[in-house]
C-alpha positions as CSV (number, residue, x, y, z in Angstrom):
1,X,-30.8,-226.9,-2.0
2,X,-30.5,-226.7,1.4
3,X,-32.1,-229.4,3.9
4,X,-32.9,-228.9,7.7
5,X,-32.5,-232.3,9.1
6,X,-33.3,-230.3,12.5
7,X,-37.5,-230.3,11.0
8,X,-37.1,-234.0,10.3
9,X,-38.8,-236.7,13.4
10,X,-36.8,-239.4,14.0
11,X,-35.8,-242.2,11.8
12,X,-37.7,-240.0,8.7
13,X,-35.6,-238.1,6.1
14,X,-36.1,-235.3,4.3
15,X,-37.9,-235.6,1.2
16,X,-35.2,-234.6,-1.0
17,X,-32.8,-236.7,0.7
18,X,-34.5,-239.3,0.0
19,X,-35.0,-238.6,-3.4
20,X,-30.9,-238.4,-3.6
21,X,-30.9,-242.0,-2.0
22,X,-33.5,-243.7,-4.5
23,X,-31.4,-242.3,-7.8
24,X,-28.1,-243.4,-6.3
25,X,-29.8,-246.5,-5.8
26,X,-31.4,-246.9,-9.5
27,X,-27.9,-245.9,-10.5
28,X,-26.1,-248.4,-8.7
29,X,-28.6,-251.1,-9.5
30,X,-28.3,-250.1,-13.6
31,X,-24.3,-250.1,-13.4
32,X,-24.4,-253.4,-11.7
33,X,-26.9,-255.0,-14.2
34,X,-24.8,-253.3,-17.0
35,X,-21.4,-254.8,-15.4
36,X,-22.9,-258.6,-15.1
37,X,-24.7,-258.3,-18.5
38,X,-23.5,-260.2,-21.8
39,X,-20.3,-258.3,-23.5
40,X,-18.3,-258.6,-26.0
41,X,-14.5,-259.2,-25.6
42,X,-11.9,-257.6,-28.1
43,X,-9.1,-260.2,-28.3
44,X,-6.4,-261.2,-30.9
45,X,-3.4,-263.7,-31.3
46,X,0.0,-264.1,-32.5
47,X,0.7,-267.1,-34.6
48,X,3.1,-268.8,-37.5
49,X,0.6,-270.8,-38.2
50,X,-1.6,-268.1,-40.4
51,X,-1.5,-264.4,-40.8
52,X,-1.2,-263.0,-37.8
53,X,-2.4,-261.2,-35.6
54,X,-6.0,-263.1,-35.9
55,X,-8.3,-260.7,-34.4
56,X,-11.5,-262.3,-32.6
57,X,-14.7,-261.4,-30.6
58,X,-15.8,-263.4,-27.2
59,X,-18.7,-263.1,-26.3
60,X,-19.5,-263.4,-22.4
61,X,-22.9,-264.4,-20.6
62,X,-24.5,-262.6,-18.6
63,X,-23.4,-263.0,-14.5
64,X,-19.7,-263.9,-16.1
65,X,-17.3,-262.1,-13.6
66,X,-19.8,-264.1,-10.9
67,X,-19.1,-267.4,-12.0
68,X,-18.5,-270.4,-9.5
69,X,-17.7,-273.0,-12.4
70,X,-16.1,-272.8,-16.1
71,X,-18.9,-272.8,-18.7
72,X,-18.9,-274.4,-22.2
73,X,-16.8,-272.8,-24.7
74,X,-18.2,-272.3,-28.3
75,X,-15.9,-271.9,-31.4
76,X,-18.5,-270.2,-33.7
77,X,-16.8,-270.0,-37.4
78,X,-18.3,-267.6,-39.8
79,X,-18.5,-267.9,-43.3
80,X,-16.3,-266.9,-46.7
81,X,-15.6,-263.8,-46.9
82,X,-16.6,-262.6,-43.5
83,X,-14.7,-261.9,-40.0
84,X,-15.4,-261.9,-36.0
85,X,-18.2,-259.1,-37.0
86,X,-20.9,-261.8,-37.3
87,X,-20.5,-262.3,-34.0
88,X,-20.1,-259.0,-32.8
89,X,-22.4,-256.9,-35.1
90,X,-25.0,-259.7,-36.7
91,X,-25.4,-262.5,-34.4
92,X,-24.9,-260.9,-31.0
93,X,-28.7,-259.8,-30.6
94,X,-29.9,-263.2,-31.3
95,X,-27.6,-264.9,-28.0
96,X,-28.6,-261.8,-25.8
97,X,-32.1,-262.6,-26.3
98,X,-31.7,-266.1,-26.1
99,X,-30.2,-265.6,-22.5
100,X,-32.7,-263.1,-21.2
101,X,-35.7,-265.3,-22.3
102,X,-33.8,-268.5,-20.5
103,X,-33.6,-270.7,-23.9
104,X,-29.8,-270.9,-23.5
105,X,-27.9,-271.9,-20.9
106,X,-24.8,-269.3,-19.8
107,X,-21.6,-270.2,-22.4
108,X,-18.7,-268.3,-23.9
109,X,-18.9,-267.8,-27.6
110,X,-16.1,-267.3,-29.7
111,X,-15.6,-266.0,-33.9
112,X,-11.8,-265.7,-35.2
113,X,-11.2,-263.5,-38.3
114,X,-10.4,-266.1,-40.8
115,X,-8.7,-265.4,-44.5
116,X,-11.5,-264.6,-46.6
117,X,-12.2,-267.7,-47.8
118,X,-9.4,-270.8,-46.8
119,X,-12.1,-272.8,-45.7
120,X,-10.8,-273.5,-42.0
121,X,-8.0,-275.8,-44.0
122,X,-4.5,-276.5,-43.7
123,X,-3.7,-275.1,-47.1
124,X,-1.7,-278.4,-49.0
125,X,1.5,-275.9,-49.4
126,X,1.8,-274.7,-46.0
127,X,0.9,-271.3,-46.6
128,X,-1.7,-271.4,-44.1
129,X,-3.0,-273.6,-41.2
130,X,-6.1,-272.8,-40.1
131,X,-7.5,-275.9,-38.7
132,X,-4.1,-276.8,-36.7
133,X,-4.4,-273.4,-35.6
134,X,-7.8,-273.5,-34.4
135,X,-7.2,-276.9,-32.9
136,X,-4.0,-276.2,-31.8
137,X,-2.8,-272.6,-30.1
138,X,-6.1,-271.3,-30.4
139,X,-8.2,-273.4,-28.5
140,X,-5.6,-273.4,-25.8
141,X,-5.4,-269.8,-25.6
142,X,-9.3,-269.2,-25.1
143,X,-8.9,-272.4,-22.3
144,X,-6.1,-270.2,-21.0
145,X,-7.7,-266.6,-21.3
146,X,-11.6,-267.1,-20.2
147,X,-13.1,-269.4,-17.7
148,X,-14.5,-272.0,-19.8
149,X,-14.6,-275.7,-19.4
150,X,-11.6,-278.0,-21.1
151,X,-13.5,-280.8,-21.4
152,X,-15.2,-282.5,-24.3
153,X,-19.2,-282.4,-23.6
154,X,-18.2,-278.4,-22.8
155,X,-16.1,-277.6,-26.2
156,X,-18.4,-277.2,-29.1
157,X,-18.4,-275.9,-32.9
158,X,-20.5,-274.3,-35.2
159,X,-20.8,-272.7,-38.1
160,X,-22.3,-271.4,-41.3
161,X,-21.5,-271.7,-45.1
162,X,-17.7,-272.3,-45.3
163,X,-17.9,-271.9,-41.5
164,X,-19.8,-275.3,-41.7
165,X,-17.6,-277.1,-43.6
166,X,-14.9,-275.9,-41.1
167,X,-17.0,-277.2,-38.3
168,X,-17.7,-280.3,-39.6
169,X,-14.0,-281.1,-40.5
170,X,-12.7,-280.0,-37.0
171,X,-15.8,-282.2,-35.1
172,X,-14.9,-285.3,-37.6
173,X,-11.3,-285.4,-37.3
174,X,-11.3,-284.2,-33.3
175,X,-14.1,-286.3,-31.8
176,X,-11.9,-286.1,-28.9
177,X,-11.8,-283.0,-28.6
178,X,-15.9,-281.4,-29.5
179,X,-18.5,-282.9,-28.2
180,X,-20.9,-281.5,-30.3
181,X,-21.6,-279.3,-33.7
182,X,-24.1,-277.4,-35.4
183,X,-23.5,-277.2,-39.4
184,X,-25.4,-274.4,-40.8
185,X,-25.6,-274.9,-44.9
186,X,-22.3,-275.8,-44.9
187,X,-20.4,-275.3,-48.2
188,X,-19.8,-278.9,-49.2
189,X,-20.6,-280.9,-52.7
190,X,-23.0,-283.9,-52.5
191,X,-20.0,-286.2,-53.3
192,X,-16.9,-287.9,-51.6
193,X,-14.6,-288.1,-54.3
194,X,-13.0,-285.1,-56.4
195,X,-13.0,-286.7,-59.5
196,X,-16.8,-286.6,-59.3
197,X,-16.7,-283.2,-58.7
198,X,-18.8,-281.0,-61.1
199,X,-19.2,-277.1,-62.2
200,X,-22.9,-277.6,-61.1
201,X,-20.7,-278.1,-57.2
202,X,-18.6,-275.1,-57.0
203,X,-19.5,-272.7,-60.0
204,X,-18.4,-270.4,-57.1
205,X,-15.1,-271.4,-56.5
206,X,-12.5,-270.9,-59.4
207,X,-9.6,-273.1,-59.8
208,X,-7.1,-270.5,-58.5
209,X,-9.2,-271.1,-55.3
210,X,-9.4,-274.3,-55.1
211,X,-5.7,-275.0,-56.3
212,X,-4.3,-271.7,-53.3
213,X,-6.2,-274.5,-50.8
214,X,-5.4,-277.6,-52.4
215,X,-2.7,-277.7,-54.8
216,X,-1.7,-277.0,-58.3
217,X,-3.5,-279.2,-59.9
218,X,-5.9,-280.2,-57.1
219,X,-4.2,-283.0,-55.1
220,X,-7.3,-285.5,-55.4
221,X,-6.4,-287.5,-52.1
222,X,-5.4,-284.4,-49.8
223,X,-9.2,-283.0,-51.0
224,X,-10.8,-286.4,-50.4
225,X,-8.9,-286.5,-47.1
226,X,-10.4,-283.3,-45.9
227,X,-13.7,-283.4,-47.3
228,X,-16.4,-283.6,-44.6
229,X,-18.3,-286.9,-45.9
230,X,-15.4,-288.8,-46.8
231,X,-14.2,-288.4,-43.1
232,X,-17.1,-289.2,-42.1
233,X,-16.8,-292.9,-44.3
234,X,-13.5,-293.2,-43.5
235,X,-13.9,-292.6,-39.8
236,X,-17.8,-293.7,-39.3
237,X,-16.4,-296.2,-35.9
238,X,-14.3,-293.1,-34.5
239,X,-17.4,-291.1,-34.8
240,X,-20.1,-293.2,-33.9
241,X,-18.2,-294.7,-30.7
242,X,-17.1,-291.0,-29.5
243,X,-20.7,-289.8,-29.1
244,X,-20.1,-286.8,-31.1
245,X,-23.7,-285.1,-31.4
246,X,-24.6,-283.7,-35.2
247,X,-26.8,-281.0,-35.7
248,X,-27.3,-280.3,-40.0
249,X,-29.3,-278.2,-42.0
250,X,-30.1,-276.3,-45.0
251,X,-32.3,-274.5,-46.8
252,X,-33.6,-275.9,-50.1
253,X,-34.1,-272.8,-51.7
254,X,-30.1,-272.7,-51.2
255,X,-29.0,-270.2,-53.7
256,X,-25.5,-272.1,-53.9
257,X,-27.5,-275.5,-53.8
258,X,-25.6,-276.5,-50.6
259,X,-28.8,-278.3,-50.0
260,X,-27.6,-281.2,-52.3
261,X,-24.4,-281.9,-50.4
262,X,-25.7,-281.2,-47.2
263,X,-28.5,-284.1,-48.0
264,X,-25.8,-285.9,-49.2
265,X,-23.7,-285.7,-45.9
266,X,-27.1,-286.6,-44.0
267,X,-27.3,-290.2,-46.6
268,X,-23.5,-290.8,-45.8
269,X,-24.4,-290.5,-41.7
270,X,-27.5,-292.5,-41.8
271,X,-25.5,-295.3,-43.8
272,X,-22.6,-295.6,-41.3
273,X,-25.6,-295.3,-38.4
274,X,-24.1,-291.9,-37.4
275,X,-26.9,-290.4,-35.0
276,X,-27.4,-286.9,-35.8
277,X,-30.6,-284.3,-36.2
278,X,-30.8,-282.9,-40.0
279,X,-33.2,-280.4,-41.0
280,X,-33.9,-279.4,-44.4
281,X,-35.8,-275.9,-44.5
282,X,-38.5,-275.4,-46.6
283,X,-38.6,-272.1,-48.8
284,X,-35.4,-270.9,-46.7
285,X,-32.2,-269.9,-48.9
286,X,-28.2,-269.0,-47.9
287,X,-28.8,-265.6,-46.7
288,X,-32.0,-263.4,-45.3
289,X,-34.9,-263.7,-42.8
290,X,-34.2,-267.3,-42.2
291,X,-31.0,-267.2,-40.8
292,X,-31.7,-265.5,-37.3
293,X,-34.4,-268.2,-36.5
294,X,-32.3,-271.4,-38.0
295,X,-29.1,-269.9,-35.8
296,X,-31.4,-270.3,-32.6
297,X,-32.6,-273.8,-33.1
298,X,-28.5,-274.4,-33.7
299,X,-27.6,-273.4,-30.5
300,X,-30.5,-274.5,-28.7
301,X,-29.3,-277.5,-30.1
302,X,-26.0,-277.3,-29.0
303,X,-27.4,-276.3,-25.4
304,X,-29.2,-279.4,-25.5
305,X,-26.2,-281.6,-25.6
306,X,-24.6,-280.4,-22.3
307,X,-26.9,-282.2,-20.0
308,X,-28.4,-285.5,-20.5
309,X,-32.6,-285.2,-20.7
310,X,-35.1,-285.7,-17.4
311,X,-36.7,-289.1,-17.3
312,X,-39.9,-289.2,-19.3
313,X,-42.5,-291.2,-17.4
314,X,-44.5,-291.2,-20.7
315,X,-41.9,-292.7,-22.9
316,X,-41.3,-295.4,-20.0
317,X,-44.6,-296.5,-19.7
318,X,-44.6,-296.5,-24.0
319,X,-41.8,-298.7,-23.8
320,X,-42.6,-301.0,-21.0
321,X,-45.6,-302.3,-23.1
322,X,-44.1,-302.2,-26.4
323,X,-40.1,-304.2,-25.4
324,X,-42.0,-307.2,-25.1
325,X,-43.3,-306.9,-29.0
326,X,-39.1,-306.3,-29.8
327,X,-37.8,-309.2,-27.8
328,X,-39.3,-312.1,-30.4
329,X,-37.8,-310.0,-33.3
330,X,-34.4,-311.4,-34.8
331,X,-32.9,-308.3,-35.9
332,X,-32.6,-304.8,-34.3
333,X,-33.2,-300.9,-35.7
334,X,-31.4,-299.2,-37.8
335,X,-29.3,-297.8,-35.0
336,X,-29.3,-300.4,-32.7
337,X,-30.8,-298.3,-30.2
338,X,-32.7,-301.6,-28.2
339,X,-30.3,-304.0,-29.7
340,X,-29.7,-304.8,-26.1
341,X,-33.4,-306.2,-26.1
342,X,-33.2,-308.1,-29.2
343,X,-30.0,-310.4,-28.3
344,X,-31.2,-310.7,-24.8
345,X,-35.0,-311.9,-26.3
346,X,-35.8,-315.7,-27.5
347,X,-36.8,-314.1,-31.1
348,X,-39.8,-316.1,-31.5
């Protein structure tokens, strides 16, 4: 179609040129939304430390290529049996919509195709090293490869059935290193020792498991060593002093009954006044509905911890009238949190 900018008045154009400009526009606008949307990142890396190549998903926020500063880094482990496609197939929705309706903040997420099920572990034979792997060349090359922070407050973990064990063993024995995690059911037994460990625990997990991970018979101290709550005993001061925020949960409907250990864990925390949030879902089991929902209070959560919370003129004016009550006690709460007030009061 022909146009006859002759017939046009000055500073119109003709109507179909305008038409032209509008689509290019629209078209521009939808490729440039499209280019600074979330994506998903195809990655994989070379290592002794496992089989190799580990193949692994990233997921970017949206605005990433526009970034003025490094944003928290996520190490999101799935759970036995499963790969990098929980990111990329299942839980990918859930973070896109938690970043278009502004409930959290812009981070990198990242899931590593794990052996089926090795539990994140440093198998006791050296067969396979998963956690100095994911602590070790891992974690420097996702510093390396995306623009994410290197600092503690911005590197946290998460996970969900044997991805929360993982996650809690990494956070426990690197409170250096995370400054946060979110345990989703994790696959751990409501005890600390393994000669208390029954078939009611791990009717799941057959002894040629257990004894591929940790050795033939089961070395009792190397599974004590690694097990989530007797870290947690062993290295309550570590824990407590590093600030390391603890998000828990479970469903106690469990069909695994992960709900026992995961209470268990909670007990072991709350005796060695180890600050953390536990939830124990009602009616909710290991897999269906449940999961989408309990994955966004995880990470909303975790998006919590990277900024400290806005004064609350309500809580101050609480507390102004009620510190003068603590002063004349002799003894503080449970976690000291106005243990400052007591030994500065007359306790009378």
């Amino acid at each position: 179609m022909a146009v006859d900018a002759a017939r046009t008045t000055e500073g119109e154009y003709p109507k179909y040129a305008t038409r032209v400009l509008i689509a290019t526009a629209v078209c521009l606008l939808a490729a440039a939304a499209q280019a600074q949307g979330p994506r998903l990142v195809d990655g994989q890396l070379e290592s002794d430390l496992v089989p190799s190549p580990v193949e692994y998903y990233a997921l970017l926020p949206p605005g990433y290529d526009d970034l003025e500063e490094p944003v928290p880094l996520v190490l999101n482990l799935h759970g036995g049996g499963g790969s990098r496609d929980v990111l990329g197939v299942r839980q990918q929705p859930i973070f896109v919509g938690m970043w278009e309706a502004g409930t959290l903040p812009p981070m990198v997420i990242v899931t590593p195709s794990a052996t089926g099920r090795c539990f994140y572990m440093d198998y006791r034979d050296g067969s396979q090293n998963w956690e100095s792997f994911l602590i070790g060349p891992f974690l420097a090359h996702l510093r390396d490869t995306y623009n994410v922070r290197t600092n503690r407050r911005g590197t946290l973990v998460t996970g969900i059935s044997m991805g929360g064990m993982g996650s809690l063993r990494l956070a426990f024995k690197y409170p250096e290193t995370f400054g946060a995690v979110a345990s989703m059911e994790p696959g751990i037994a409501p005890i600390d020792d393994w000669n208390d460990m029954r078939p009611k625990h791990r009717f799941w997990r057959g002894n040629d498991l257990m004894e591929s991970i940790y050795g033939s018979p089961v070395d009792r101290e190397y599974w004590n060593a690694n097990n989530p709550a007797t870290i947690a005993r062993a290295s309550a001061d570590v824990i407590r002093e590093s600030g390391l925020k603890i998000f828990l949960e479970a469903g106690d409907e469990d069909l695994f009954w992960l709900y026992e250990g995961t209470e268990f864990l909670h007990q072991v925390l709350w005796d060695q006044k180890i600050r953390h949030e536990y939830r124990l879902y009602y009616g909710a089991d290991h897999v269906g509905r449940t999961l989408g929902p309990r994955t966004e209070e995880a990470y909303r959560f975790l998006g919590g911890t990277l900024s400290d919370p806005e004064p609350d003129p309500g809580v101050e004016a609480t507390r102004r009238r009620i510190d003068p009550l603590k002063r004349r006690l002799t003894e503080a709460d449970h976690y000291e949190v106005d243990k400052a007030l007591i030994e500065g009061g007359e306790g009378q």
